[in-house]
C-alpha angles and dihedrals in degrees: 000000000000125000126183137184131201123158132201108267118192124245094015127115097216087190093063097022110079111228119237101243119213118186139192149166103239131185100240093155135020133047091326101052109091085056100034097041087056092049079052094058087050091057098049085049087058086046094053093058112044087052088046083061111044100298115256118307087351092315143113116241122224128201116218116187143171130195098249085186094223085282120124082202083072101060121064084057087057102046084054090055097051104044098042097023113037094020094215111191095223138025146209144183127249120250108289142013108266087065100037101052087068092060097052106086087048090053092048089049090061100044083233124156107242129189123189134198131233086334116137131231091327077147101048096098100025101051089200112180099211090060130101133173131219098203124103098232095111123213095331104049100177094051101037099055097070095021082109106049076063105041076057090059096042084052101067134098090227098043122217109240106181134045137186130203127215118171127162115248102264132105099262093050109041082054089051094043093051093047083048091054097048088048087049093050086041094049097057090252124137117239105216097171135011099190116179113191126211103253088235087063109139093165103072090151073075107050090040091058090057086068095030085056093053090050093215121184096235132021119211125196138193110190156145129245092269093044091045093055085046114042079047091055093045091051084052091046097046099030104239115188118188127162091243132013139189135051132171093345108165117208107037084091090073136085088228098061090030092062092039101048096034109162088011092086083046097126096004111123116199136166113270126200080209142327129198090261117144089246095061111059100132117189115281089358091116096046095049083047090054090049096049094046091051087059094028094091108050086045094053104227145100106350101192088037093198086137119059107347106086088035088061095046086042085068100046091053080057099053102041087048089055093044093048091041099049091035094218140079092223105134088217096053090048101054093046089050090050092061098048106049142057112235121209106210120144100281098058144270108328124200137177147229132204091268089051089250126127107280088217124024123246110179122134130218115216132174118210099234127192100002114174126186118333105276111136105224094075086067091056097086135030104276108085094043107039120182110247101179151060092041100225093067088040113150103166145005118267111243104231131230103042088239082050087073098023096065 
């Protein structure tokens, strides 16, 4: 499936300006749809406006994309369509890791910038210089990405002593789960079970009385959106009470899993790009909000749009910063402009480090608070999801332990 987007841009002649063309591989089907489709709105958005305005260095900008169906088996096919078919000038990654490693050795060979999107730690082992993150995990993505679910722990007058570890078996996960074992060993905690469960799993009530068997203190979770509804329905079913409960759960960001579990996230505590806390109005993030909700609807996704959606935009700011910094589209000039700059987008200022990734951390840990019933609207403002760490975004105080709140 191929989408493209071109808007009108005054004063150009499309017919005799060649458009920038920026290409990617996006989950517009499968698993990762309901995330990835709303992260694509984000980036037309970004489309629509830059051609509103003049197009980028005096150009229009086009959008080239293929359905990459939530299946990394998908994209390398179409990284090599893109690059040696359709010629695009730049190029991105799809929404999350497991779809955007495959597409790695493709990119290198081409010398081409690439820039991802929520996918952890795909550079750690290349070192590739053309490549940048946007995800807030700092230089040490693996570890960074549960430090805080820990720091938590650490935090706590009756101490948790014991863990165990449960992540589905994908790439994102089993990289999640691995950093989370070494902050657990590093922290002093006990790991009583490392339980990596095959992606295809239906019986979490299974997989949750493993951990329920071992009777951790705490139980941490790296998941996607079907694991995380239902490793959350199998604790409920079982009764598993940890101290403290959560971890890297993808999904319950979004307006789709909040309305379906309900009451279920009450206690859990899990890592957050952002959430509409008063502590984290970052310059231009409402405006861009009010933007995407007004279009949410038609386009049938995300209609809060906390998740992915700034974090897309995000990008694009920095691409077009970077394109309009270096004045050029040459993938070596904008690299070289990426790692020497500081770029201002809405979710904040964004710098980074040799590796692409963020030269300082920036993920939040939240715990949903006081759900009741399913209805959308109580996940509008700040008081059903509060910001726990770090402190200095702090909006509320963490109910511990984790039965306490899911009561």
């Amino acid at each position: 499936m191929l989408a493209g987007a071109l808007s009108s841009v005054p004063g150009l002649a499309r017919a005799q300006i060649q458009p920038i063309t920026i290409g990617f591989g996006e989950a517009l089907t499968g698993e990762l749809a309901p995330i990835a489709r709303s992260g694509l709105l984000a980036t037309r958005i970004w489309a629509d406006q830059i051609n509103a305005n003049g197009g980028l260095l005096g150009r229009p900008v086009k959008l080239i994309y293929y359905d990459n169906e939530s299946n990394p088996a998908k994209v390398p096919g179409i990284y090599a369509r893109l690059l040696n078919q359709d010629r695009v000038d730049l190029v991105l990654s799809g929404y999350a890791t497991n779809v955007t490693a495959p597409a790695m050795p493709i990119v290198m060979e081409r010398n081409k910038l690439f820039i991802s999107l929520f996918c952890l730690a795909v550079n750690s082992e290349f070192h590739y210089p053309r490549y940048l993150s946007i995800l807030p995990c700092g230089p040490d993505p693996k570890h960074m990405f549960s430090e805080g679910f820990f720091r938590i722990a650490q935090d706590q007058p009756a101490r948790p002593e014991t863990v165990a570890i449960l992540a589905a078996d994908a790439e994102y996960a089993r990289s999640a789960s691995e950093g989370a074992a070494d902050n657990a060993r590093n922290a002093g905690f006990k790991i009583l079970l490392e339980e990596i469960f095959p992606s295809a799993t239906t019986d979490y009530n299974a997989v949750v009385r493993m951990a329920k068997a071992v009777d951790a203190d705490m139980v941490y979770v790296a998941s996607y959106p079907d694991d995380t509804a239902g490793i959350l329905r199998a604790a409920h079913d079982v009764g598993l009470r940890p101290r403290l409960f959560g971890g890297n759960m993808i999904g319950v960001s979004g307006a789709t899993l909040k309305q379906k579990l309900g009451p279920l996230m009450n206690g859990i505590v899990v890592s957050e790009p952002w959430v509409p806390a008063p502590t984290l109005r970052f310059p231009g993030v409402h405006d861009f909000l009010k933007q995407y909700q007004a279009k949410a609807g038609a386009e049938e996704v995300d209609p809060l749009g906390y998740f992915l959606p700034p974090w897309a935009f995000a990008r694009m700011q920095v691409l077009q910063q970077a394109v309009e910094g270096a004045k050029s589209i040459d993938d070596a000039a904008l690299a070289d402009y990426a790692h020497s700059h500081t770029f201002r987008t809405v979710v904040g200022d964004v710098a980074f480090n040799p590796d692409g990734e963020w030269s300082e951390p920036r993920l939040f840990w939240t715990q949903f608070q006081g759900i009741t019933g399913h209805d959308l609207e109580q996940f509008r403002g700040s008081a059903t999801e509060v910001v726990i760490f770090p402190a200095r975004f702090q909006s509320g105080s963490l109910i511990y332990p984790y039965w306490k709140a899911a009561r």
